[in-house]
mmCIF file as gemmi writes it, N, C-alpha and C atoms, coordinates in Angstrom:
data_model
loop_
_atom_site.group_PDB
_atom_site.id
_atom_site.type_symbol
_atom_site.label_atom_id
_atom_site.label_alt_id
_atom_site.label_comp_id
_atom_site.label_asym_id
_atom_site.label_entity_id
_atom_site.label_seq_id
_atom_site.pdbx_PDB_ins_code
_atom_site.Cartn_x
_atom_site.Cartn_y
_atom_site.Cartn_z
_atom_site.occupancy
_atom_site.B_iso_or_equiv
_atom_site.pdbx_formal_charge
_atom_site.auth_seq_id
_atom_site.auth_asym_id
_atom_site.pdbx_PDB_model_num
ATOM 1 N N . UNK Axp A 1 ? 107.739 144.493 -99.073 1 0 ? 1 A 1
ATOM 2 C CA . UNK Axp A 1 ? 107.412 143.394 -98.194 1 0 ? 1 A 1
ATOM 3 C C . UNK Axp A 1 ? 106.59 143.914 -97.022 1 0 ? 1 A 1
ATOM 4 N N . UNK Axp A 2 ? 105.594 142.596 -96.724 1 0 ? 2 A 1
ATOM 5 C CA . UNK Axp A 2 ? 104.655 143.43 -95.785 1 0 ? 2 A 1
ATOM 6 C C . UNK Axp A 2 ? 104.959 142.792 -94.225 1 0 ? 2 A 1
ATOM 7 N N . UNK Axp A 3 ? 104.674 143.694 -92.859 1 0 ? 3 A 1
ATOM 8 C CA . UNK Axp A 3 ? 105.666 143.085 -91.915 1 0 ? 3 A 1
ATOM 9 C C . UNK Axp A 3 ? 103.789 142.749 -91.249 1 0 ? 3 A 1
ATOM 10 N N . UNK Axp A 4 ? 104.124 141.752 -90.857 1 0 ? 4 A 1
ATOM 11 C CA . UNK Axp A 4 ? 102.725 141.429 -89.714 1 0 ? 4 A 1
ATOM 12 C C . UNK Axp A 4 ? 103.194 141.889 -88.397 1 0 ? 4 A 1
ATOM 13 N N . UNK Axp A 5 ? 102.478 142.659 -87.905 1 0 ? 5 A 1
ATOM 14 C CA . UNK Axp A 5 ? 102.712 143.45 -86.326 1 0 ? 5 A 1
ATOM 15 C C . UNK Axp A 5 ? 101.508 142.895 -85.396 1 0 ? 5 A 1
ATOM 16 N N . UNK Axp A 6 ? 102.337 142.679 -83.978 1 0 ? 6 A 1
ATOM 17 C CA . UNK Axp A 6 ? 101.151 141.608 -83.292 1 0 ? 6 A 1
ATOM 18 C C . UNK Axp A 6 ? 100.223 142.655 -83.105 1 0 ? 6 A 1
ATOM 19 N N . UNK Axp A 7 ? 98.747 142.191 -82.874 1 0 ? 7 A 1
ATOM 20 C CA . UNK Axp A 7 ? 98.154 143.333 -82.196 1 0 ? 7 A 1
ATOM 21 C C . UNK Axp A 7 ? 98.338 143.469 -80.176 1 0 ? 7 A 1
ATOM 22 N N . UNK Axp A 8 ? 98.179 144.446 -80.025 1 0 ? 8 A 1
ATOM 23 C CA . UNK Axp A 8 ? 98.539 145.04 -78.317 1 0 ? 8 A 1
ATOM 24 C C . UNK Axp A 8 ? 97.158 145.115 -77.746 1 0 ? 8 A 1
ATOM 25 N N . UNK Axp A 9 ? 96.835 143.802 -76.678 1 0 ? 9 A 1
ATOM 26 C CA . UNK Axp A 9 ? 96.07 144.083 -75.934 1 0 ? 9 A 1
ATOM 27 C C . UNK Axp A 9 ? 95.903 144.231 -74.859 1 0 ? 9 A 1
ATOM 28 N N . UNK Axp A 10 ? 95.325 144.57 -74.153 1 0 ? 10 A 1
ATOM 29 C CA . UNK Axp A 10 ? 95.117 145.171 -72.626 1 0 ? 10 A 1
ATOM 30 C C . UNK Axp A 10 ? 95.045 143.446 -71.601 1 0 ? 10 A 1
ATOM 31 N N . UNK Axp A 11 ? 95.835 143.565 -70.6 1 0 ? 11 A 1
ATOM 32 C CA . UNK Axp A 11 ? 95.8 142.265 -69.856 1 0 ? 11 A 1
ATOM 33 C C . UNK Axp A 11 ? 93.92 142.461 -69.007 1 0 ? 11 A 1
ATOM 34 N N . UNK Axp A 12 ? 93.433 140.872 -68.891 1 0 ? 12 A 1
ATOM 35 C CA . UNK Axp A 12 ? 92.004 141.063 -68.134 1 0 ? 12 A 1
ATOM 36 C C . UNK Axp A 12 ? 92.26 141.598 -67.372 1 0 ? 12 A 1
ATOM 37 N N . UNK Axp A 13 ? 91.223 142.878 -66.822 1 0 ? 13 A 1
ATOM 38 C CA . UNK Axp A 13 ? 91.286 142.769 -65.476 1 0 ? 13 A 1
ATOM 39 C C . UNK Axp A 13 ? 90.946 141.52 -64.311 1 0 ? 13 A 1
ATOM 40 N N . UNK Axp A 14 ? 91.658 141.603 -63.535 1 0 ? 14 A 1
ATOM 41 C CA . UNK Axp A 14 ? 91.356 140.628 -62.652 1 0 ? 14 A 1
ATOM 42 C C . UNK Axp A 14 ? 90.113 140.189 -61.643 1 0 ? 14 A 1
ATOM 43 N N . UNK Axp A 15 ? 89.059 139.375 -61.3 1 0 ? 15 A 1
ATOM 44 C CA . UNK Axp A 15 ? 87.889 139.664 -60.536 1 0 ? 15 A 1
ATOM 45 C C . UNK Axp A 15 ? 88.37 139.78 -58.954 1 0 ? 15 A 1
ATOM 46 N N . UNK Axp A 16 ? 87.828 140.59 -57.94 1 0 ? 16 A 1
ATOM 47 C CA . UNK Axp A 16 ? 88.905 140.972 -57.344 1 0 ? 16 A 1
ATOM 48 C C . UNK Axp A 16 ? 88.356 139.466 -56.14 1 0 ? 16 A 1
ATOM 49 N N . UNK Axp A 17 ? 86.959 138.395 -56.463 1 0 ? 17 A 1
ATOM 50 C CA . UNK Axp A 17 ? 86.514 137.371 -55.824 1 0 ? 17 A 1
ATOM 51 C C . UNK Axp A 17 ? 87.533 136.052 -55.681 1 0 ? 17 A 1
ATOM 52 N N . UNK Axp A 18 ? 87.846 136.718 -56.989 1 0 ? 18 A 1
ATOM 53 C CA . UNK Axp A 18 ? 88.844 134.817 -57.171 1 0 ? 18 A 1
ATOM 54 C C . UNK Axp A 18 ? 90.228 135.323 -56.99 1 0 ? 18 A 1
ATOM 55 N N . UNK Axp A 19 ? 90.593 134.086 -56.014 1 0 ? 19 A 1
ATOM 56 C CA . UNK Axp A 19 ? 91.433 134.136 -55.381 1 0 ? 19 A 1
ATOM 57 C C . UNK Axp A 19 ? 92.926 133.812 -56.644 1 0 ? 19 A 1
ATOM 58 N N . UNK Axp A 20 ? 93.623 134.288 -55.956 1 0 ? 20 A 1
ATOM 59 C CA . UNK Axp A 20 ? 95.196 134.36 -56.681 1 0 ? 20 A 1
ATOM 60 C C . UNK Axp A 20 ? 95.322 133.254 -56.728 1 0 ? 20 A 1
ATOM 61 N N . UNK Axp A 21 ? 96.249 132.895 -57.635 1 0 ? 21 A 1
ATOM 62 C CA . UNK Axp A 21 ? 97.544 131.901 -57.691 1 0 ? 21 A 1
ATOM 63 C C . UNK Axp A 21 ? 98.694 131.917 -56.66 1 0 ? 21 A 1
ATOM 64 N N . UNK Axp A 22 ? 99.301 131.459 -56.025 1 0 ? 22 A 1
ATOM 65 C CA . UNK Axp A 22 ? 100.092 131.673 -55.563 1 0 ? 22 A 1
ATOM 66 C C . UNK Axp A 22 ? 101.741 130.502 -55.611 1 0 ? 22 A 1
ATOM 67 N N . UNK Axp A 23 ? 102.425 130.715 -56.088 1 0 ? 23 A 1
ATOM 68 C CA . UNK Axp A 23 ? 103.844 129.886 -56.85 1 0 ? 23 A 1
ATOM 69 C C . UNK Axp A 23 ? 104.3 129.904 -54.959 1 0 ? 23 A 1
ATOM 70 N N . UNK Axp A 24 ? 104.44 128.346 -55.018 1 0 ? 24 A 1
ATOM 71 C CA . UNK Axp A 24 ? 105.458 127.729 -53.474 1 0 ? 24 A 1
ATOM 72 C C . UNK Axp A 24 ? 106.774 128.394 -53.985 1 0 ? 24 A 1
ATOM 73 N N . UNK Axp A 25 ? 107.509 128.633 -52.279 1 0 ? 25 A 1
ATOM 74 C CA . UNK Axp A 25 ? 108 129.172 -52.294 1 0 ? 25 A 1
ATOM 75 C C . UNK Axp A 25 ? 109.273 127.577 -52.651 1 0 ? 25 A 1
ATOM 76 N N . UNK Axp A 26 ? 109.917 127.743 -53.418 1 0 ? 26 A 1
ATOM 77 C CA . UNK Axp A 26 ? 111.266 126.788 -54.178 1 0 ? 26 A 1
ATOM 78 C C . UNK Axp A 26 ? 112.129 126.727 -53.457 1 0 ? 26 A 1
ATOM 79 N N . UNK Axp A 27 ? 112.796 127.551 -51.934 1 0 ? 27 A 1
ATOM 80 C CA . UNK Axp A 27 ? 113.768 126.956 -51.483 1 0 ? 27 A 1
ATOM 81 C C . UNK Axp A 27 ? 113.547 126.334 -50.237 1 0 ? 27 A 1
ATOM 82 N N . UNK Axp A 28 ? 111.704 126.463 -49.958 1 0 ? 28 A 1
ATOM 83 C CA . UNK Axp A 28 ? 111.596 125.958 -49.022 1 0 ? 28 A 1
ATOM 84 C C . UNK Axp A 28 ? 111.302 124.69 -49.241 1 0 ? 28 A 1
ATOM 85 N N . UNK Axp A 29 ? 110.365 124.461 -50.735 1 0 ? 29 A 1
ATOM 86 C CA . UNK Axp A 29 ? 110.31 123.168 -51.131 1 0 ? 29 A 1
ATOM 87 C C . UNK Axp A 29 ? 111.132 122.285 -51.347 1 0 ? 29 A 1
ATOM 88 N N . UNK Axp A 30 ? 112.528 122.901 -51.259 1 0 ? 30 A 1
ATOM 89 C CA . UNK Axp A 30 ? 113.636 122.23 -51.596 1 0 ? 30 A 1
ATOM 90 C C . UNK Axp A 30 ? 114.179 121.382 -50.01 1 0 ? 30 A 1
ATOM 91 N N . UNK Axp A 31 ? 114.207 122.322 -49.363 1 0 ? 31 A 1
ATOM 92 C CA . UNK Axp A 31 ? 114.703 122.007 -47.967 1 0 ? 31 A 1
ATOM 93 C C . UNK Axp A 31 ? 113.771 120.669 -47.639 1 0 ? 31 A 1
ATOM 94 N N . UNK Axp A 32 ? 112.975 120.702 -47.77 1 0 ? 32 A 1
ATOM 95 C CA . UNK Axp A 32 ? 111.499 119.661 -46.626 1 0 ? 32 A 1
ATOM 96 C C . UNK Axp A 32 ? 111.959 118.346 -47.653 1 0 ? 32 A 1
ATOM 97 N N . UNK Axp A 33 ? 112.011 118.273 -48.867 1 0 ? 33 A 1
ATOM 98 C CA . UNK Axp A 33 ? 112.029 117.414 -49.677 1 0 ? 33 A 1
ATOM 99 C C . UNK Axp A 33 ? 113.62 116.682 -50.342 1 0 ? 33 A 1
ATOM 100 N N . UNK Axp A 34 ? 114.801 117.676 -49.319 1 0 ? 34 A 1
ATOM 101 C CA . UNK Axp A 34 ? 115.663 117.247 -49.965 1 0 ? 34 A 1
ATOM 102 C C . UNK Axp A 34 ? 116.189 115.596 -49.903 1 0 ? 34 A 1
ATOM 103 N N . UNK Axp A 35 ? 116.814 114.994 -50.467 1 0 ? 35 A 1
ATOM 104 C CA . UNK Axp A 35 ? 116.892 113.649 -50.928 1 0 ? 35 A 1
ATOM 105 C C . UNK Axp A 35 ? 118.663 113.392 -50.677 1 0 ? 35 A 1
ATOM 106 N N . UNK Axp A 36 ? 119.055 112.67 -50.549 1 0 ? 36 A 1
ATOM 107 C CA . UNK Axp A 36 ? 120.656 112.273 -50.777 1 0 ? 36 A 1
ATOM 108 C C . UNK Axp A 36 ? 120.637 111.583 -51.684 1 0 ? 36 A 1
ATOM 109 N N . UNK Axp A 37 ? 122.025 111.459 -51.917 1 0 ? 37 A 1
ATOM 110 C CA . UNK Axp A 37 ? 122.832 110.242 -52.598 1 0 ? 37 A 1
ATOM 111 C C . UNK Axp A 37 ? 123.043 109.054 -52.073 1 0 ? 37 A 1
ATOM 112 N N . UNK Axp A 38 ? 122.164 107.729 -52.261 1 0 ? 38 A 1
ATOM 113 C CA . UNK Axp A 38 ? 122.874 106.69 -51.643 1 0 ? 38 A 1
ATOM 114 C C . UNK Axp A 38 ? 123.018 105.497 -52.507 1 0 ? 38 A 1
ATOM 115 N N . UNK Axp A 39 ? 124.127 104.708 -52.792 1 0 ? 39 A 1
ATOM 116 C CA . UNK Axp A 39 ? 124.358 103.72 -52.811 1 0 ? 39 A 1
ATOM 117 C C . UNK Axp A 39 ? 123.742 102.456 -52.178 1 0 ? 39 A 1
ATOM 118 N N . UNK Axp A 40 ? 123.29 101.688 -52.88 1 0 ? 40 A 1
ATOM 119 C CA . UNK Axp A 40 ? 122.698 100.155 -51.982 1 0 ? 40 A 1
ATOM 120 C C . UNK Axp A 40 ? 123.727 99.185 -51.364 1 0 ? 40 A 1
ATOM 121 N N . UNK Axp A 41 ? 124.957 99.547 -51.758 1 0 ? 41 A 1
ATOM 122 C CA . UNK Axp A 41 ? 125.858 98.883 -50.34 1 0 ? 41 A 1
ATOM 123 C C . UNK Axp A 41 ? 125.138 99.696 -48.817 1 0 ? 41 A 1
ATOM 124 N N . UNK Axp A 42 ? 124.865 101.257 -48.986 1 0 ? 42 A 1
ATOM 125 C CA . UNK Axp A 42 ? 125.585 101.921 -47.701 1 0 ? 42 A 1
ATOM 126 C C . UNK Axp A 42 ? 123.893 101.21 -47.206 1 0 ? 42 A 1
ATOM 127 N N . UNK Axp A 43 ? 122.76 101.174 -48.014 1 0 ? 43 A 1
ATOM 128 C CA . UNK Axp A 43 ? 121.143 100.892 -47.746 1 0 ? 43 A 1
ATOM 129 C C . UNK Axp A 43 ? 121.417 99.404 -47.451 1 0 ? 43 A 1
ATOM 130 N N . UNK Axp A 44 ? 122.215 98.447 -48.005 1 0 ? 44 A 1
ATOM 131 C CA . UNK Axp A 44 ? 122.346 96.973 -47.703 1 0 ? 44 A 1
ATOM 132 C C . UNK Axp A 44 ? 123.107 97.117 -45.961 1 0 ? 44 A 1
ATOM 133 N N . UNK Axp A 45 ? 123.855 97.96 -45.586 1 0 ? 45 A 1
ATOM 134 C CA . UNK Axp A 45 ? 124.593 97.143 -44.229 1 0 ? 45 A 1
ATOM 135 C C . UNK Axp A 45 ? 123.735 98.186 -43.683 1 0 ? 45 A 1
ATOM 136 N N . UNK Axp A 46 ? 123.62 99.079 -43.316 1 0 ? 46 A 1
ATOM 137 C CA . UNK Axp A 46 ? 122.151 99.628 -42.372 1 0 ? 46 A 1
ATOM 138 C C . UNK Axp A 46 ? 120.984 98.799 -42.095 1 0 ? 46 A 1
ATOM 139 N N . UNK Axp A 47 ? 120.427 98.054 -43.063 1 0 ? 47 A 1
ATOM 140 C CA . UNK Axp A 47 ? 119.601 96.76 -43.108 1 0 ? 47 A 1
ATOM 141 C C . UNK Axp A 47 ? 120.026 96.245 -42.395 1 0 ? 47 A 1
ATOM 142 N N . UNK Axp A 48 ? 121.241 95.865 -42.449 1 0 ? 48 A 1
ATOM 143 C CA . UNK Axp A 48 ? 122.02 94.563 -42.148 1 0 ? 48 A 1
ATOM 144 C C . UNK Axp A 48 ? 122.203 94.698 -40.371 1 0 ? 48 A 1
ATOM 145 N N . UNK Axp A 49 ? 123.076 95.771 -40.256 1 0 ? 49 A 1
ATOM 146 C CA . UNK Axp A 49 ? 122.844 96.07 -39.034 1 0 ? 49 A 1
ATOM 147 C C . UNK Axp A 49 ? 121.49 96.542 -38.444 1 0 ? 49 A 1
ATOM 148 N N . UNK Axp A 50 ? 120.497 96.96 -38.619 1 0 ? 50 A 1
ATOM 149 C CA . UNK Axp A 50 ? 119.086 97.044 -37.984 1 0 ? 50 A 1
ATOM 150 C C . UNK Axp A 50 ? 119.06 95.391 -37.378 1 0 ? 50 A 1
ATOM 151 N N . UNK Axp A 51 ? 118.824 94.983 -38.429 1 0 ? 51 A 1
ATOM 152 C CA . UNK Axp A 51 ? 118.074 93.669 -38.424 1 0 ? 51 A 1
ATOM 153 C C . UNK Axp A 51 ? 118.974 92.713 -37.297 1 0 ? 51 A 1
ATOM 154 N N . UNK Axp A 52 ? 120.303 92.645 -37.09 1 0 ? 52 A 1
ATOM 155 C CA . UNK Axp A 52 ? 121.12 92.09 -36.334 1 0 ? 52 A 1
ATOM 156 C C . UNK Axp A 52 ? 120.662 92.767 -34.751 1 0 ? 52 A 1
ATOM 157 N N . UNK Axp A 53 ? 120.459 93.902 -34.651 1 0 ? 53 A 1
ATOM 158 C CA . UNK Axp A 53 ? 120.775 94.017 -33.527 1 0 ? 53 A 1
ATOM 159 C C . UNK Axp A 53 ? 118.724 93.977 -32.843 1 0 ? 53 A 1
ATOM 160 N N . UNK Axp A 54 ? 117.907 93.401 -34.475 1 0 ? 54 A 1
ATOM 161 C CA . UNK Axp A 54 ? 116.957 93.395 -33.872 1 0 ? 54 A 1
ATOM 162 C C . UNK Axp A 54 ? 116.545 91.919 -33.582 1 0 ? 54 A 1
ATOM 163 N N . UNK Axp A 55 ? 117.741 91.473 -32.856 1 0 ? 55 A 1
ATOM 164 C CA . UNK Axp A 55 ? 118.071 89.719 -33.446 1 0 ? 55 A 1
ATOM 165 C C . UNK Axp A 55 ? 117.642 88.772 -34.189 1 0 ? 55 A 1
ATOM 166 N N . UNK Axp A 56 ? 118.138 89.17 -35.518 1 0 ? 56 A 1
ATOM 167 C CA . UNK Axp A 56 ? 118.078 88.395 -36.222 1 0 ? 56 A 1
ATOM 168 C C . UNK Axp A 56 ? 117.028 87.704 -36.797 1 0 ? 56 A 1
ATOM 169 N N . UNK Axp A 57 ? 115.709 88.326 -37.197 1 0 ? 57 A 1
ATOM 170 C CA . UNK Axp A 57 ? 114.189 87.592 -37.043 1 0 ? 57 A 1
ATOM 171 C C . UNK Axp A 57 ? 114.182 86.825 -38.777 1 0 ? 57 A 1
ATOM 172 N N . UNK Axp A 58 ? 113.585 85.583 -38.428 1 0 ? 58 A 1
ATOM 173 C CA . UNK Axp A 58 ? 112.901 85.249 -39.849 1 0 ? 58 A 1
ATOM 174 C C . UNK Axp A 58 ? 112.421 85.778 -40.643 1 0 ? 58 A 1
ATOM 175 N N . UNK Axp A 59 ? 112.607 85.841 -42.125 1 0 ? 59 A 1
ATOM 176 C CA . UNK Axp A 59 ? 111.851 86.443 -42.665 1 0 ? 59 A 1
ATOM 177 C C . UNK Axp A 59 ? 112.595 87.351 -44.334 1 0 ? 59 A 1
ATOM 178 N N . UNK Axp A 60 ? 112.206 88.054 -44.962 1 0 ? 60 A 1
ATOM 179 C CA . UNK Axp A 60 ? 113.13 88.349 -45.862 1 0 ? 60 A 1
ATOM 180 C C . UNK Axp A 60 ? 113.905 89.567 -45.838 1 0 ? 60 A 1
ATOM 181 N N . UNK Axp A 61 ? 113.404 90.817 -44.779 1 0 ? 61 A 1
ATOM 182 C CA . UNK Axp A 61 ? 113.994 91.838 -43.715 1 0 ? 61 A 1
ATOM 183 C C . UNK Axp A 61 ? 113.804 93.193 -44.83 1 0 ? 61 A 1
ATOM 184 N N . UNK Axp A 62 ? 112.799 92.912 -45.9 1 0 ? 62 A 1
ATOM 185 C CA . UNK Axp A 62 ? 112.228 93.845 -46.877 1 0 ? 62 A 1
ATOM 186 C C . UNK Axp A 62 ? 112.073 95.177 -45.299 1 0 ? 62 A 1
ATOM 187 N N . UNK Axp A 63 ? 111.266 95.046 -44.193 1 0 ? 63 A 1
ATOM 188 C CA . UNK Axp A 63 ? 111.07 95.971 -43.28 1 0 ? 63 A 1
ATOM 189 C C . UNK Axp A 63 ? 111.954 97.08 -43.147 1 0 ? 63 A 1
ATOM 190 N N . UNK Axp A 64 ? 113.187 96.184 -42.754 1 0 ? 64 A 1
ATOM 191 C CA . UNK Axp A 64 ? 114.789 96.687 -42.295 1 0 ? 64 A 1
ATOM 192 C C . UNK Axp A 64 ? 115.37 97.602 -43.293 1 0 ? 64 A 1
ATOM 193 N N . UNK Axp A 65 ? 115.178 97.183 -44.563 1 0 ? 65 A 1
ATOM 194 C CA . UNK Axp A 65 ? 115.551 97.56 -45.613 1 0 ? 65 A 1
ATOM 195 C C . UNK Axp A 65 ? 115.062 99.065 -46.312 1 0 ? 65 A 1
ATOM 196 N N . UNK Axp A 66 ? 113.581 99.157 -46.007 1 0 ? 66 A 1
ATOM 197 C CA . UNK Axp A 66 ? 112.722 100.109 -46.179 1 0 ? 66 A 1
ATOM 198 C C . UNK Axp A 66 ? 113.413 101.002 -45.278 1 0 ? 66 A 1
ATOM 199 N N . UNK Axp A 67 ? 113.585 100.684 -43.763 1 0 ? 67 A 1
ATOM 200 C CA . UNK Axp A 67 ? 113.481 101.656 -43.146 1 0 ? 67 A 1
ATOM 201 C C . UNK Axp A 67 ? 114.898 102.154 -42.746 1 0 ? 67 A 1
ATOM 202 N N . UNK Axp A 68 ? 115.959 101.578 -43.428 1 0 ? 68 A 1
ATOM 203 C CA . UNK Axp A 68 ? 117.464 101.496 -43.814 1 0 ? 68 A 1
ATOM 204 C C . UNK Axp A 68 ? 117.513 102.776 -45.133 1 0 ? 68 A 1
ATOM 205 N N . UNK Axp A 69 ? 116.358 102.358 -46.035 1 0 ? 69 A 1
ATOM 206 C CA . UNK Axp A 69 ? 116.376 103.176 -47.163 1 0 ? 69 A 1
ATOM 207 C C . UNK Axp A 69 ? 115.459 104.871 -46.622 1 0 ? 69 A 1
ATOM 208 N N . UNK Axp A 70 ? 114.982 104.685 -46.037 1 0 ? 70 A 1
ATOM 209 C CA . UNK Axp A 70 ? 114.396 106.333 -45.693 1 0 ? 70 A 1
ATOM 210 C C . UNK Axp A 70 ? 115.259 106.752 -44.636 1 0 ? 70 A 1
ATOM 211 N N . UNK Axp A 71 ? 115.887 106.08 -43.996 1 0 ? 71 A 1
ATOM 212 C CA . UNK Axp A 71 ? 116.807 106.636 -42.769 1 0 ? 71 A 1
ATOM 213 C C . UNK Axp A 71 ? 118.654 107.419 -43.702 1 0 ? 71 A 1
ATOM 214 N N . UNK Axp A 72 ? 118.793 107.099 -44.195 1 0 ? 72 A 1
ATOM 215 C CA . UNK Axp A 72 ? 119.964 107.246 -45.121 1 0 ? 72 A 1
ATOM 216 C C . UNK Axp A 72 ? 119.325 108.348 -46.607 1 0 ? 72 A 1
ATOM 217 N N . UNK Axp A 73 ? 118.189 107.683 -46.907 1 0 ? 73 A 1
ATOM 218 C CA . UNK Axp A 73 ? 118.102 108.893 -48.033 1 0 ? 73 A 1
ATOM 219 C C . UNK Axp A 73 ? 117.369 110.278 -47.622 1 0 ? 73 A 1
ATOM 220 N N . UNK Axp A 74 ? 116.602 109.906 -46.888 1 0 ? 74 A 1
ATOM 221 C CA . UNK Axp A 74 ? 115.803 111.339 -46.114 1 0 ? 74 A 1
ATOM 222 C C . UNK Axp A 74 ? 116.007 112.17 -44.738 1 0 ? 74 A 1
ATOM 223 N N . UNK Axp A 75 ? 117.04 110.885 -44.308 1 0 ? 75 A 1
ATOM 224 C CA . UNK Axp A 75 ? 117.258 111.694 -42.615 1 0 ? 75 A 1
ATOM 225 C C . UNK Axp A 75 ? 116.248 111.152 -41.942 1 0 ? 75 A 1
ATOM 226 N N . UNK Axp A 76 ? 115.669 110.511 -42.021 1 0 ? 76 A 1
ATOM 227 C CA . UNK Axp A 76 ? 114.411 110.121 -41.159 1 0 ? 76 A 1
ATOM 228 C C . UNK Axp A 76 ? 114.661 109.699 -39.918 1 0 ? 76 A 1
């Protein structure tokens, strides 16, 4: 039986003009971007309370809600 053997080649050299690659660093990307856990009860009464104490305005309070939802999931 015949065995196929890879052939061994030499890696390119590199041009020394073009610039690297460089891989982000992962725990910092982690930190800036981290996210929670939230439930839309805890995103519904944060709304709820924004909007109350911003008395109560007409309207469908989508605003309140948004900014209920980045304040609770991102720390904002």
């Amino acid at each position: 039986m015949h065995r196929h053997h890879p052939k061994h080649t030499t890696p390119a050299k590199s041009d020394p003009a073009t610039p690297k690659k460089v891989q982000p660093d992962v725990a910092s990307v982690g930190k800036e971007h981290a996210v929670r856990s939230v439930c839309a009860d805890d995103i519904r009464l944060c709304a709820y309370r924004k909007w109350e104490s911003a008395g109560a305005p007409d309207g469908d309070g989508i605003l309140f809600w948004l900014e209920a939802e980045q304040e609770l999931l991102h720390g904002v």
